[in-house]
C-alpha positions as CSV (number, residue, x, y, z in Angstrom):
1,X,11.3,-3.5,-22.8
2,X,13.7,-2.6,-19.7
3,X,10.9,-0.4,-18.7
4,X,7.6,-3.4,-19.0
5,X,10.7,-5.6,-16.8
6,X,10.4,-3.0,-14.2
7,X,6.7,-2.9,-14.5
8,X,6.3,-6.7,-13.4
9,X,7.9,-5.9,-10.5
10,X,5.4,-3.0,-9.4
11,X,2.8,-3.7,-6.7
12,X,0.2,-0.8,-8.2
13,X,0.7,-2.1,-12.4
14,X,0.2,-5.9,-10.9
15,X,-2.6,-5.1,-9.3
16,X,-4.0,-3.2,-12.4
17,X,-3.4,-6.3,-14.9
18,X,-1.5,-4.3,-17.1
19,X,0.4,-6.6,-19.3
20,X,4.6,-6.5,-18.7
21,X,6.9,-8.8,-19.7
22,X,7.9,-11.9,-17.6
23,X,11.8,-11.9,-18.2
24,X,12.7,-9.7,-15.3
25,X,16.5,-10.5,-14.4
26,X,18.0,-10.6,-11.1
27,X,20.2,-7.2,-11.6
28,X,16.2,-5.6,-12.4
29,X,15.0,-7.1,-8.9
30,X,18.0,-6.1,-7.6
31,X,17.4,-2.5,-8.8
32,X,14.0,-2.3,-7.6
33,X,14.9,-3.6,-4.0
34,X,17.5,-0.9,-4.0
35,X,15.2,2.0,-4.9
36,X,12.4,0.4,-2.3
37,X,14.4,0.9,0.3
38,X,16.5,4.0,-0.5
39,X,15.2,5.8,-3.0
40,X,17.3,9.2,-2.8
41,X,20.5,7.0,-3.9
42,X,19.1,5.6,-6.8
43,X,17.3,8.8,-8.1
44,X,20.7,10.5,-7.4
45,X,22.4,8.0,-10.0
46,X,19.9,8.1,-12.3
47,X,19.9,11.2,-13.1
48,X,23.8,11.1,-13.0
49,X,23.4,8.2,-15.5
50,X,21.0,10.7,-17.6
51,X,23.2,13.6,-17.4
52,X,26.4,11.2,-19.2
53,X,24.2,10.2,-22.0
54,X,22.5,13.2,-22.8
55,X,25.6,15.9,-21.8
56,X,23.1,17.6,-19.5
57,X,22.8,18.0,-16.4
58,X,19.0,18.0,-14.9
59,X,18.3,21.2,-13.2
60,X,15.5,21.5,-9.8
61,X,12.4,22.7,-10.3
62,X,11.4,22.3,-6.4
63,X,12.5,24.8,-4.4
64,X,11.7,23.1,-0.8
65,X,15.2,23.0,0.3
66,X,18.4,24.8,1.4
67,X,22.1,24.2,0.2
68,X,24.3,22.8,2.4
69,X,27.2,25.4,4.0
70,X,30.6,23.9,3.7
71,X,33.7,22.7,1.9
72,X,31.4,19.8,0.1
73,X,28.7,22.5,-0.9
74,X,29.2,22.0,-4.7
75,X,28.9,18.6,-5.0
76,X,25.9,18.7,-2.7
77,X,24.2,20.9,-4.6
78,X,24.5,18.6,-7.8
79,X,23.0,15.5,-6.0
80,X,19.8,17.6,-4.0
81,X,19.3,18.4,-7.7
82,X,19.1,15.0,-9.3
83,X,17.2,14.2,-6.7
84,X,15.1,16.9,-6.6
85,X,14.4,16.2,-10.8
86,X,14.2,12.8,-10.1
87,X,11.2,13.2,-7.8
88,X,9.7,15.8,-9.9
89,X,9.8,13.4,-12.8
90,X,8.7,10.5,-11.4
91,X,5.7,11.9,-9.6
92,X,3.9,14.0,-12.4
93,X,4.2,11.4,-15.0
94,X,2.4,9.1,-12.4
95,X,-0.1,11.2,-12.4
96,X,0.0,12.0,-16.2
97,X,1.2,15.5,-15.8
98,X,-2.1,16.7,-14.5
99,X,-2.6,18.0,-10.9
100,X,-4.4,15.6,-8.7
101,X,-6.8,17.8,-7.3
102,X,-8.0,20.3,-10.7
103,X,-6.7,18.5,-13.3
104,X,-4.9,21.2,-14.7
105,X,-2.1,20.3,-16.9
106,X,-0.1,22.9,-17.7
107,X,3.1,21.8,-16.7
108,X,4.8,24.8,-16.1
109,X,1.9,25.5,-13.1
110,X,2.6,21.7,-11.7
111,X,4.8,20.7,-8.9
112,X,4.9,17.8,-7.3
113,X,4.4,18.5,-3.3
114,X,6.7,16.2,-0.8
115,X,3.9,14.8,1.6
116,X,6.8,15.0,4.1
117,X,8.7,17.6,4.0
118,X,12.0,17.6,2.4
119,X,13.8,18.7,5.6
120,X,11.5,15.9,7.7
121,X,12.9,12.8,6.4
122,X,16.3,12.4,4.2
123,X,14.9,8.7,2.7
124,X,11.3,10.4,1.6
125,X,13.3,12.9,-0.8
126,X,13.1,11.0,-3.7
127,X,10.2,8.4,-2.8
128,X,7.3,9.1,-5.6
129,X,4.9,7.8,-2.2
130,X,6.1,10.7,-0.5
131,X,4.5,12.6,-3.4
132,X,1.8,14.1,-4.8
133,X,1.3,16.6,-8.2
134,X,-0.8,19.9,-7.8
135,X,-1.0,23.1,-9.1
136,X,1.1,25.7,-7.7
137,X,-2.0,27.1,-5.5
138,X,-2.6,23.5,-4.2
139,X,1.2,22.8,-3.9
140,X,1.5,26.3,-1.4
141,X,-1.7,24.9,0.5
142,X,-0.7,21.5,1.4
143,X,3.0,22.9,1.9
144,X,1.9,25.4,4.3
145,X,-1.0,23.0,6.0
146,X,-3.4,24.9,5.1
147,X,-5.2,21.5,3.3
148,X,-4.5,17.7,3.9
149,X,-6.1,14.3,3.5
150,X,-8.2,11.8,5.5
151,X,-7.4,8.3,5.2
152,X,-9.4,8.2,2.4
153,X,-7.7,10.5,0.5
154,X,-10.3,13.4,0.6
155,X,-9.2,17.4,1.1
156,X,-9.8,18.4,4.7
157,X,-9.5,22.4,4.9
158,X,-8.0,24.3,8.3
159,X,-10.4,26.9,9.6
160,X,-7.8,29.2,8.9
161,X,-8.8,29.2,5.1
162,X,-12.1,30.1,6.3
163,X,-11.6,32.9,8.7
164,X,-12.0,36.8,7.0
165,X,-13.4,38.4,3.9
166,X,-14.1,35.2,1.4
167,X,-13.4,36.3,-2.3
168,X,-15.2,34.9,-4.9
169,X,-12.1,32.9,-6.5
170,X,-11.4,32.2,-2.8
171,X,-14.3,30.2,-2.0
172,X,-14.0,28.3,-5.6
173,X,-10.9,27.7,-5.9
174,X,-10.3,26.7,-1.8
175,X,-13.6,26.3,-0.1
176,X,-14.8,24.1,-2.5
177,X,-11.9,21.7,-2.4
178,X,-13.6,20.0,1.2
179,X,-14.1,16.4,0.8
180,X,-12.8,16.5,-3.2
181,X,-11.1,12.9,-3.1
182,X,-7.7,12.8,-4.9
183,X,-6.9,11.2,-8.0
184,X,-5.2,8.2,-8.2
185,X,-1.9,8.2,-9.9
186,X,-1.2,5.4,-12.5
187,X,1.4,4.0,-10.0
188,X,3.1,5.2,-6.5
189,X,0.1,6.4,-4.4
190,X,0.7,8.4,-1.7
191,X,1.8,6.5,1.5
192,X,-1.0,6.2,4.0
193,X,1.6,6.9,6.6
194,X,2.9,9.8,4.9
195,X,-0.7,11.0,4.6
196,X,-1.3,11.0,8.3
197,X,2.1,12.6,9.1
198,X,1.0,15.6,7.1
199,X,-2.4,15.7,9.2
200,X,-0.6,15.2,12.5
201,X,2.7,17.3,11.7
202,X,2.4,19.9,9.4
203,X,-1.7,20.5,9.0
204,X,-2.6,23.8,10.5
205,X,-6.4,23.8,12.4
């Protein structure tokens, strides 16, 4: 029920019809607002709430970022990874554990890709807009702008991925992404202006 109150209050499930209950309380909207507009603190107690109830704590599965250096290393390192699980989380069951470009869904081969980097932007960390779930080929490709998106969402390849000897599983599993339009998740699509940071920072042509 907690989790249809938080539905009502989602842009993407409004505008899909999808039925959620009306009864929303403040402390809810309050909530919401909070992870709207920084997401990194919530996810961060989230997870901390997670880790009291179950007795565990959530381990990273990204690997995008360094440790800090320094007396407050340790307790660092426990929040990049709640956030880290957090966005990992959030983004593959948005898009239903399947990567958005294959549809592979073998979990263990998924990772959900920070549109901006990690390192770019402290309040993107944990922002499911900022995020997007591929396969672990797909994931190393957009990571090293090797492939982005237009603004509608379809693959644009850099030249680089076209220069040199073209191996069979090369040109079908790469070359044959151009134009492919992503999937759209069940909820948090990517940010348009997250999308055109990647082309303008980070694509490589």
């Amino acid at each position: 029920m907690k989790a249809c109150n938080f539905a009502s209050l989602d842009p993407e499930q409004r505008k899909r019809h999808i039925t959620a209950l009306q009864n929303a309380s403040q402390a809810d909207r309050q909530l919401w607002d909070r992870f709207q507009e920084n997401p990194e603190e919530v996810a961060s107690e989230a997870e901390a709430a997670y880790a009291e109830v179950t007795g565990r704590e959530a381990e990273a599965l990204d690997t995008e970022f360094e440790p800090p250096q320094g007396p407050s290393e340790t307790s660092r390192l426990v929040h990049v990874r709640r956030v880290q699980a957090f966005f990992r989380d959030t983004v593959l069951v948005s898009y239903e554990n399947r990567c958005a470009l294959s549809d592979l869904a073998l979990p263990d081969l998924l990772n959900a890709s920070h549109i901006i980097p990690w390192k770019a932007d402290v309040q993107r960390r944990a922002d499911p807009r900022n995020g997007i779930a591929l396969n672990a080929l797909y994931d190393r490709a957009f990571d090293r702008g090797l492939i982005t998106f237009d603004s509608s969402l379809r693959v644009v390849l850099s030249r680089r991925l076209q220069k040199g000897k073209v191996s069979p599983f090369h040109r079908d599993a790469l070359l044959r992404l151009e134009g492919r339009k992503l999937r759209s998740p069940t909820r948090f699509p990517p940010d348009p202006e997250a999308i055109a940071y990647h082309r303008e920072h980070i694509f490589r042509d």
